[in-house]
Z-matrix of the N, CA and C atoms (Angstrom, degrees):
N
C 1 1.453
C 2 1.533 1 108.74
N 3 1.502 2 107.70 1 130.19
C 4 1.344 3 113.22 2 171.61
C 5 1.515 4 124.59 3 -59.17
N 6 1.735 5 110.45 4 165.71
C 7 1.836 6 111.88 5 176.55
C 8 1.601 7 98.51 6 -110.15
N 9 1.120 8 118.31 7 103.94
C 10 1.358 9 113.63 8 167.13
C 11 1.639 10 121.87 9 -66.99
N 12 1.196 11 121.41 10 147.80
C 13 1.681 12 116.45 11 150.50
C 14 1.403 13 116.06 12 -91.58
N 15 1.167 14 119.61 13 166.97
C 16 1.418 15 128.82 14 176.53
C 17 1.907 16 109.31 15 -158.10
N 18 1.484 17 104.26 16 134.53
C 19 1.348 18 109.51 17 -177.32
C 20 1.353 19 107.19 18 -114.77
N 21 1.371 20 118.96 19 125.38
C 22 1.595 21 116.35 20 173.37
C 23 2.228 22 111.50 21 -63.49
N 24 0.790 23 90.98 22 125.32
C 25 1.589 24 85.32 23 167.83
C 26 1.454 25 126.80 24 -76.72
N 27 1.142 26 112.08 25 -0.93
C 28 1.467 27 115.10 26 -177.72
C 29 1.781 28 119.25 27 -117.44
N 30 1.399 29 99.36 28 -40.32
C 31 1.499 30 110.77 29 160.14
C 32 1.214 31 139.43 30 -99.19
N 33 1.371 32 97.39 31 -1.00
C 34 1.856 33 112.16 32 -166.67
C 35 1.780 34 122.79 33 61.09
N 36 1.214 35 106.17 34 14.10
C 37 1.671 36 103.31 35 -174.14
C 38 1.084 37 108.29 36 -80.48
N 39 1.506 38 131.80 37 114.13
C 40 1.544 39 145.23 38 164.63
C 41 1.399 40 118.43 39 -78.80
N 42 1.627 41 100.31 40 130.03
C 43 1.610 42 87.13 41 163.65
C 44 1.828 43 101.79 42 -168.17
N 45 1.257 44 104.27 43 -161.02
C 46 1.836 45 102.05 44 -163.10
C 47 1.259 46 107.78 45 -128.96
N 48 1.279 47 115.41 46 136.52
C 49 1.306 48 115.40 47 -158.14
C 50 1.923 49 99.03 48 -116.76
N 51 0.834 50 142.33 49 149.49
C 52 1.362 51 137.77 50 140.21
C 53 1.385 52 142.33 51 -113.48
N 54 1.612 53 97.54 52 93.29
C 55 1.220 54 104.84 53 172.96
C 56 1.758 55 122.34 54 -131.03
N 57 1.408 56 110.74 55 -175.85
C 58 1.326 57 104.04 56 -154.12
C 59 1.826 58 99.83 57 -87.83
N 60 1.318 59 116.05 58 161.23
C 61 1.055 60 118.78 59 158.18
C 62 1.439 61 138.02 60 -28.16
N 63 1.238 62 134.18 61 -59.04
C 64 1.375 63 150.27 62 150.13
C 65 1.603 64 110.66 63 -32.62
N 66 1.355 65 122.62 64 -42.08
C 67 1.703 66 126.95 65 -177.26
C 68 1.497 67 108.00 66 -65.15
N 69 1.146 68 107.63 67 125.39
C 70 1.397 69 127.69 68 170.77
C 71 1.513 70 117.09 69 -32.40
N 72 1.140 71 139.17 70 150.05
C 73 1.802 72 141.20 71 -168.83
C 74 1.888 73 88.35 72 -83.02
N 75 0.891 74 106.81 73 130.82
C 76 1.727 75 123.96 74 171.20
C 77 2.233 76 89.34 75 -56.57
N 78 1.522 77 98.03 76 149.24
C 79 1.168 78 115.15 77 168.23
C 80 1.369 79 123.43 78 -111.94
N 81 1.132 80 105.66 79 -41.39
C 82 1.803 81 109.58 80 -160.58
C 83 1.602 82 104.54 81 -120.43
N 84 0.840 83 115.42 82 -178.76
C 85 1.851 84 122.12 83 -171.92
C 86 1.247 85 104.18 84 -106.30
N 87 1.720 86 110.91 85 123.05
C 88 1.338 87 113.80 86 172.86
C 89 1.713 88 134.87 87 -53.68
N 90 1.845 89 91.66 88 -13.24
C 91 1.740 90 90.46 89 172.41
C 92 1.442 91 100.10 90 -73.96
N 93 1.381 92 112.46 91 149.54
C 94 1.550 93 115.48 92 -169.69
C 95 1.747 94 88.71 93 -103.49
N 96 1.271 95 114.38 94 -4.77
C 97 1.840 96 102.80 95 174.79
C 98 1.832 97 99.97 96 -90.24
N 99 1.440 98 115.86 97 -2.26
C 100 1.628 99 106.50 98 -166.12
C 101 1.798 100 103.28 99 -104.65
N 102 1.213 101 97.72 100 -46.80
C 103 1.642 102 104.82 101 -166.72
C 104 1.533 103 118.16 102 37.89
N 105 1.578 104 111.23 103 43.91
C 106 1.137 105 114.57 104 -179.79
C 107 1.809 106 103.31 105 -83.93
N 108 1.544 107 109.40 106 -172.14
C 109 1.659 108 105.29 107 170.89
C 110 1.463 109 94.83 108 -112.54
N 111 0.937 110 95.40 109 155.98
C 112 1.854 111 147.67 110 -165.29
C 113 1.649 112 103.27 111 -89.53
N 114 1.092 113 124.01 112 126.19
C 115 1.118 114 136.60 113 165.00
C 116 1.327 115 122.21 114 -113.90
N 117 1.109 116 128.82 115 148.46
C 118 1.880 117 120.44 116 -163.46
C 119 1.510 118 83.96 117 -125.28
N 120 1.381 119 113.53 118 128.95
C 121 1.424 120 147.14 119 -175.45
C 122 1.647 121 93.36 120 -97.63
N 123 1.477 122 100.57 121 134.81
C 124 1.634 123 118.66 122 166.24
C 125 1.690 124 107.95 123 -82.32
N 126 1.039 125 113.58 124 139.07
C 127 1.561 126 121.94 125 -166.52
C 128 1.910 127 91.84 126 -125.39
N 129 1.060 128 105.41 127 171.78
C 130 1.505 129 126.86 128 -156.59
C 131 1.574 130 103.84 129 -98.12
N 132 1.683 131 97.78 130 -32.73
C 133 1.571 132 120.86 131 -142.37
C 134 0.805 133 132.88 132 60.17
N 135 1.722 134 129.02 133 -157.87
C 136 1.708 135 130.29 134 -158.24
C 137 1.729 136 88.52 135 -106.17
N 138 0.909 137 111.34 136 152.91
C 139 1.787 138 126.84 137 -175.53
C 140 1.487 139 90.17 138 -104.84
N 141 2.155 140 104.09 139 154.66
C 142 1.695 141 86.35 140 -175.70
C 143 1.777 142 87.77 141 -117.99
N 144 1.065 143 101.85 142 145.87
C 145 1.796 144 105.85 143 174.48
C 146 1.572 145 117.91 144 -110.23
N 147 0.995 146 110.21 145 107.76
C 148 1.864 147 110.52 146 169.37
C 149 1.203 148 117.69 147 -81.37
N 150 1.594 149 103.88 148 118.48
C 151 1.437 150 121.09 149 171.19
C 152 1.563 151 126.88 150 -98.93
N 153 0.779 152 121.10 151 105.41
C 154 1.792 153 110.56 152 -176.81
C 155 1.307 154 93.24 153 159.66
N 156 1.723 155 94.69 154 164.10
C 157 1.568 156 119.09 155 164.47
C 158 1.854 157 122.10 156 -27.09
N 159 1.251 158 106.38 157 -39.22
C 160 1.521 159 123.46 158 -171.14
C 161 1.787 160 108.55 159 160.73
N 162 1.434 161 97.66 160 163.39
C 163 1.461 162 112.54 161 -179.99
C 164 1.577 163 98.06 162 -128.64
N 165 1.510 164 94.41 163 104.51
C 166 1.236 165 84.86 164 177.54
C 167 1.856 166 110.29 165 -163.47
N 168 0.960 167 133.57 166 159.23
C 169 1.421 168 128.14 167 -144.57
C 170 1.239 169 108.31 168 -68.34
N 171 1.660 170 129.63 169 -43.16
C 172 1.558 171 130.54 170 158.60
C 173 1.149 172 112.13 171 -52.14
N 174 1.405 173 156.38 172 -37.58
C 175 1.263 174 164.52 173 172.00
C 176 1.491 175 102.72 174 -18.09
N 177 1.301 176 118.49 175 -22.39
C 178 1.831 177 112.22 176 -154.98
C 179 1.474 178 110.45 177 -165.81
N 180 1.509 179 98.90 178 28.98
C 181 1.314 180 129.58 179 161.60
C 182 1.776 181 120.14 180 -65.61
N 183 1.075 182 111.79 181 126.67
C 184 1.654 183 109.28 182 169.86
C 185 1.471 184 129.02 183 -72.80
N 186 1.684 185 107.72 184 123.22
C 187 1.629 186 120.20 185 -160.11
C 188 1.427 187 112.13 186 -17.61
N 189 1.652 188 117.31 187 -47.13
C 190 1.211 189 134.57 188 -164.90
C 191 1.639 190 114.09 189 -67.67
N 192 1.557 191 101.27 190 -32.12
C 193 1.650 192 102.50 191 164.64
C 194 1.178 193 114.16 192 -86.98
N 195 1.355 194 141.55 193 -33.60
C 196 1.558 195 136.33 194 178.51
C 197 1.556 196 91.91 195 -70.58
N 198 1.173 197 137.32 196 -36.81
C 199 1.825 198 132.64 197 -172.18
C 200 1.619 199 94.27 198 -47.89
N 201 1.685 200 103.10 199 -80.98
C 202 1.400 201 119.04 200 164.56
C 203 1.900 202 126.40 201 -19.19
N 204 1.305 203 95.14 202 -43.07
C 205 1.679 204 90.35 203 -163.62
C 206 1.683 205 96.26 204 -90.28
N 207 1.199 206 113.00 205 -13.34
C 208 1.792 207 111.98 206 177.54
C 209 1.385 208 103.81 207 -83.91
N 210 1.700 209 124.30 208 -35.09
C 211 1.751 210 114.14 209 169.44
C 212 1.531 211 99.80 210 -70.90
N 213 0.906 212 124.43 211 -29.61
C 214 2.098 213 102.98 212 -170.79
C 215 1.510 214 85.58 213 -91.68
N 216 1.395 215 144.60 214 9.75
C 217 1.283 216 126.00 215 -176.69
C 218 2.107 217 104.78 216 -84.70
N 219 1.638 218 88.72 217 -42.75
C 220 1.737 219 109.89 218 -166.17
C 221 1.101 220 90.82 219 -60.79
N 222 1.366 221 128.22 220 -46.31
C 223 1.546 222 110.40 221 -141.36
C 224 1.595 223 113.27 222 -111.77
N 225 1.219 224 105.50 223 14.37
C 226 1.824 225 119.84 224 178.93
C 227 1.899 226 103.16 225 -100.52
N 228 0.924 227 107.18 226 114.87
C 229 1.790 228 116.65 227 176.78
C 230 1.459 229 111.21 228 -79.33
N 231 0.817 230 140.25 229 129.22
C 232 1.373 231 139.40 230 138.35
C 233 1.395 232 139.81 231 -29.00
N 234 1.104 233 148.99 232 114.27
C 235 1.247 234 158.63 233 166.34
C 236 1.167 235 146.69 234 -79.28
N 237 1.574 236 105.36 235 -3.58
C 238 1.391 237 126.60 236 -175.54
C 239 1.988 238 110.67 237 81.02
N 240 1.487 239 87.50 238 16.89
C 241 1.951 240 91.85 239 171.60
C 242 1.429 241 104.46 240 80.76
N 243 1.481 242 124.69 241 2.20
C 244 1.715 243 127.20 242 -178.30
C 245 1.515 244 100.06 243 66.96
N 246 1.066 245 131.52 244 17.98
C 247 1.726 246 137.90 245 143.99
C 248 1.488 247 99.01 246 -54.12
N 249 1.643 248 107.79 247 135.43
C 250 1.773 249 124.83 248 162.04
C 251 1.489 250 81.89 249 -112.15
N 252 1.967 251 97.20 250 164.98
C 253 1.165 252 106.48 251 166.79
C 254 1.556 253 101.81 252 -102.05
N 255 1.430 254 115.45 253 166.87
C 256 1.416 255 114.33 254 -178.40
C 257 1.469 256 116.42 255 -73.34
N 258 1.820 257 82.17 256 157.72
C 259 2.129 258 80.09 257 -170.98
C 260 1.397 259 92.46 258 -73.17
N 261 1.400 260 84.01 259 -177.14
C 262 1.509 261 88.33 260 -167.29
C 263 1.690 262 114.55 261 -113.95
N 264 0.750 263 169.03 262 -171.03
C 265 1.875 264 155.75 263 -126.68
C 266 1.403 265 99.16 264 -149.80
N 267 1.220 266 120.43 265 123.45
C 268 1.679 267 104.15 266 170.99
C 269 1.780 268 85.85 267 -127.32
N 270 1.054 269 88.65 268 166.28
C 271 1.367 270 121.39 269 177.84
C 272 1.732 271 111.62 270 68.16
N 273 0.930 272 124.57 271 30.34
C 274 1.579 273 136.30 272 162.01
C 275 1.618 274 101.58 273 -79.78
């Protein structure tokens, strides 16, 4: 469930409400001396931050597949990716 803001229009008192999606937009101002209306402020939301080594699909692999993927790692050679270089032009 989301944190809403809400601004009184008459007193300016801000503050955050949490409720769920489905709940009706607040109307009136919780000071009971203001009973002004309520305005619902657009928020940015929560930002997400990745912490760790990497995020990445081996990251959370089972021992038995990283064991596995380091023997087919040693013993596969390289080829240069099956890239040729171009022939080369004679008679220019």
């Amino acid at each position: 469930m989301p944190n809403y803001d809400y601004e009184c229009q008459k007193c300016g008192d801000r503050f955050e409400v949490f409720q769920s999606m489905n709940d009706a937009k607040l109307s009136l101002c919780r000071l009971d001396a203001c009973g002004g209306e309520l305005k619902r402020l657009l928020g940015t939301g929560g930002g997400i931050i990745f912490k760790g080594s990497g995020f990445y699909q081996t990251d959370y692999r089972s021992s038995s597949y990283q064991a596995g993927a380091k023997a087919d790692g040693g013993s596969a050679k390289s080829d240069g990716g099956g890239i040729s270089p171009p022939a080369a032009k004679s008679g220019d």
